[in-house]
C-alpha positions in Angstrom: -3.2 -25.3 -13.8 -4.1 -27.5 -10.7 -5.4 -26.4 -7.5 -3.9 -26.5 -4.7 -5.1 -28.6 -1.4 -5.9 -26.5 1.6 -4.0 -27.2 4.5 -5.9 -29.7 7.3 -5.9 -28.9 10.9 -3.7 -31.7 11.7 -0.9 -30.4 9.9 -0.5 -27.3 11.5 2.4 -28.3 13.5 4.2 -29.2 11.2 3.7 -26.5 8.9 4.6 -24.0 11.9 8.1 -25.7 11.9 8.0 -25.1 8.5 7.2 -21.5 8.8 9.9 -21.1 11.0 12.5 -22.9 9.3 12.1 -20.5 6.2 12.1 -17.5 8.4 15.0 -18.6 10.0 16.6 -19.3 6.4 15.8 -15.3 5.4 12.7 -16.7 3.4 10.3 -14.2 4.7 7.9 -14.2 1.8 7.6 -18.1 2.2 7.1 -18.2 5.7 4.5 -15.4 5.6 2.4 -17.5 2.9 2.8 -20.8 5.2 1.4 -18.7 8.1 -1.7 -17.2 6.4 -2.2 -20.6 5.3 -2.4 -21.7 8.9 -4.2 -18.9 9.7 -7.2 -20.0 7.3 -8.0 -23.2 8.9 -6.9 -22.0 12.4 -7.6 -18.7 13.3 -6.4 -18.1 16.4 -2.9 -19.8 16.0 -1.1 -17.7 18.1 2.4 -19.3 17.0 1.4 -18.8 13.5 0.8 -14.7 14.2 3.7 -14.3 16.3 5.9 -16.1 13.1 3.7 -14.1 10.6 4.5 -10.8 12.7 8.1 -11.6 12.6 7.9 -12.4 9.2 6.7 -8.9 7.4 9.4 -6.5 9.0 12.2 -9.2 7.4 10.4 -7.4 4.1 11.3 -4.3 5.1 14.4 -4.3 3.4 12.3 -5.4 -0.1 10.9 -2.0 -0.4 7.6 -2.6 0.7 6.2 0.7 2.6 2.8 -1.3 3.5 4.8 -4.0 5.2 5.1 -2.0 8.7 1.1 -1.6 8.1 0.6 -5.3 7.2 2.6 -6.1 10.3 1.1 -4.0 12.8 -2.5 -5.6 11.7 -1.2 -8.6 13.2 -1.2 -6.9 17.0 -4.2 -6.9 17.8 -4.9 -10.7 17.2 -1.9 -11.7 19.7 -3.8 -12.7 22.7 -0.9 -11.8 25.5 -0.1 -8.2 26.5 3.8 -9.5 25.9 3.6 -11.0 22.7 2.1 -7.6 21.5 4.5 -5.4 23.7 7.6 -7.6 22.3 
């Protein structure tokens, strides 16, 4: 089995459109991995928490009761009272 690369800082951007994309395409499980991917080599990537926090409650409907936990971990990292509020 081969390892896989860790994502670099400067392709962050592009991996956020990426995140996005496959949220938008009702891929949440995808575009959650892509954001704690992000998250690892930037922490503070607010875009990436606001996509992983939209993210987890599309996996509501997969029967997982820990998602509303897993997404409410998320708030406290959002810098801005209105991303967290929203």
């Amino acid at each position: 089995m081969f390892e896989l690369k860790p994502l670099s800082l400067p392709a962050v951007p592009a991996a956020l459109a990426r995140a996005e994309h496959y949220r938008l395409l009702n891929e949440p499980e995808e575009a959650e991995s892509i954001c704690i991917d992000i998250l690892e080599v930037d922490p503070g990537n607010q875009q990436a928490l606001i996509d992983l926090l939209l993210a987890r409650p599309d996996q509501f409907d997969e029967g997982s009761p820990s998602m509303l936990k897993r997404a409410r971990e998320v708030l406290p990292r959002l810098r801005r009272e209105y991303d967290q509020a929203y």
